[in-house]
N, C-alpha and C positions, 0 to 999 in steps of 0.2 A: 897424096900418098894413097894407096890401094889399099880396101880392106884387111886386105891378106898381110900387106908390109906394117899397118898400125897391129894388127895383132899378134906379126913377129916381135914388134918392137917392146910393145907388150909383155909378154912371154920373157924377152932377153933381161928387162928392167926386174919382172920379178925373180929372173933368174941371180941376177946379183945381190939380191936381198938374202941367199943363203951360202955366198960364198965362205966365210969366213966363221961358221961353225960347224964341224963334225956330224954326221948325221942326217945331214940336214935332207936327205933323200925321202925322211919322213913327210915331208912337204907333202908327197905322191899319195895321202892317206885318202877317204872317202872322199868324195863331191860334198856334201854332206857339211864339211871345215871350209874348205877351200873353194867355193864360188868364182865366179869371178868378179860379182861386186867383194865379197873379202879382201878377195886378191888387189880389187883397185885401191882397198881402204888401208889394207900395208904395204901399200907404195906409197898412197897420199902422208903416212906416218912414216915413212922413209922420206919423204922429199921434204917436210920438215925438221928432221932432224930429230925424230922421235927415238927411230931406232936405226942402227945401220945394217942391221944382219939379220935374220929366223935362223933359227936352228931346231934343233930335235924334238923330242916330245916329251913332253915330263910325265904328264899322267893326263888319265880322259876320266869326267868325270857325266855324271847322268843328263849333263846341260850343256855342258862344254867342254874342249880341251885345251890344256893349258900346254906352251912351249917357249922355249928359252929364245931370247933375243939379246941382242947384244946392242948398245949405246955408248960409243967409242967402249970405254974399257970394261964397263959395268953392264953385268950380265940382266935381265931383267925376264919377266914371266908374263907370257902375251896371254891373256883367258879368250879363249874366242868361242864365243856361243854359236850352237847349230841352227841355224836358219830351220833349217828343213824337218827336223827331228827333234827339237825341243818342243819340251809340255807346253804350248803355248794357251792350253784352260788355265791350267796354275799360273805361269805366270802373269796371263789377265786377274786372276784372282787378286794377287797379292796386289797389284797396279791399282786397281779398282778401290782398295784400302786404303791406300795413300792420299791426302791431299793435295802433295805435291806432282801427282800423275791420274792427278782426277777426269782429266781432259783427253787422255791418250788413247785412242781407237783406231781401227782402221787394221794395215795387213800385218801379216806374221811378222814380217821384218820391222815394220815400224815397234809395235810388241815389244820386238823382242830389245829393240835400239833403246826403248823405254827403260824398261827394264837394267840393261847394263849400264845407263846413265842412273840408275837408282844405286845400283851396285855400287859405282864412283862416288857417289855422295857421302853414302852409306861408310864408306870407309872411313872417308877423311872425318867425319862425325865423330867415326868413336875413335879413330888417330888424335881427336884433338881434346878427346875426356881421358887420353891415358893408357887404352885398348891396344895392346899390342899388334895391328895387324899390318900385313903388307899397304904400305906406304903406294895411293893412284899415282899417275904422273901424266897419264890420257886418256885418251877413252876416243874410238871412233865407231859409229853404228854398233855392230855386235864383239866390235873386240875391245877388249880391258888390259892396260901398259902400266903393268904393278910390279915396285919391286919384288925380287927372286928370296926368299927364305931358306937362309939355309948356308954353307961356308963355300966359298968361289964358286962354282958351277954348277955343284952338285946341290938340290932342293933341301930342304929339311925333310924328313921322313914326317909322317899323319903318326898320330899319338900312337894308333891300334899295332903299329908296326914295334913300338921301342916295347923292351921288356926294363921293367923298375922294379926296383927294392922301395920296402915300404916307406922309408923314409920320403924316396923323392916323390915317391905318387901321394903322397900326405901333401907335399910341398906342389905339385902341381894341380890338387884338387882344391886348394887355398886359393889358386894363384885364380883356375878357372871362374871361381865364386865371386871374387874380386873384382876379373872383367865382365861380369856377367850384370853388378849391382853398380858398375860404370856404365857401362851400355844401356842401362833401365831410367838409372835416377839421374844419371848426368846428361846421357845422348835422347832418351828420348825411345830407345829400340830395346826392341827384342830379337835375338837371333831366332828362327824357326827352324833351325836346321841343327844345332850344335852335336856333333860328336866326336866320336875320338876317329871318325874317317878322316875330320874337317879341323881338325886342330893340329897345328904340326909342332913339334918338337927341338 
């Protein structure tokens, strides 16, 4: 097969990766998400049955952008970290801290692979002291396959978005303190980021 015919082929396999959600034109966003090592790593998550679809974009956030993917019926939230444009001082920073990524050096992409496998841990850690947070389910180089937050398709809204009466912001400043002395005394962590951009609703 001719280089030209593996890189149509290419191209058509990721193209059926967004037939079946709305939107999905987002695909077309910067270089930046969508590499084509990305690209090979959500197909490689396609061909086992990670996910069957990509669709649209939920939100971009200072490191990554996150988008909806589909898993036969169940909607899920792809995090796919920017190769090219993320802090990669910080995140050696906080890598360098860890024990468990004491050893990781070397290029941006490996970084950053670091990194999003810390993410993945990270999760299931305070998922299993009680910490309400989206549920990993894989992880491949720079992209994160975490459930979707929020009711059928549509995400939860970030805290900073809902307007409350005192009562329930009483009831969710309780609730935050809660997962906060979970995540410390049980898991072992600290969030270094917490606010109401990063907590959803």
């Amino acid at each position: 097969m001719s280089r030209r015919s593996k890189d149509e082929d290419f191209d058509a396999r990721i193209d059926a990766l967004r037939t079946r959600i709305k939107d999905s034109d987002d695909l077309n966003v910067e270089d930046a998400v969508f590499d084509k090592r990305t690209l090979m790593d959500l197909y490689s998550l396609a061909s086992k049955g990670v996910i069957d679809a990509l669709g649209g974009s939920v939100c971009t956030g200072k490191e990554a952008n996150i988008f909806a993917a589909l898993s036969g019926e169940r909607v899920l939230a792809l995090k796919i970290y920017r190769i090219s444009t993320s802090n990669f001082n910080v995140m050696q920073d906080y890598l360098h801290g860890d024990p468990r990524f004491s050893s990781v050096k070397g290029t941006k992409r490996a970084i950053v692979a670091a990194w999003t496998r810390k993410e993945y841990r990270n999760l299931l850690r305070a998922e299993q002291v009680g910490v309400r947070v989206p549920h990993p389910f894989a992880m491949r180089e720079n992209i994160l396959v975490m459930e979707m937050i929020g009711q059928e398709d549509a995400a939860a809204p970030p805290l900073k978005d809902v307007e409350l009466d005192a009562a329930e912001a009483g009831r969710i400043y309780q609730k935050i303190i809660e997962y906060i002395s979970l995540l410390y005394n049980q898991a072992g962590l600290v969030h270094a980021d917490l606010s109401e951009f990063n907590i959803l609703y």
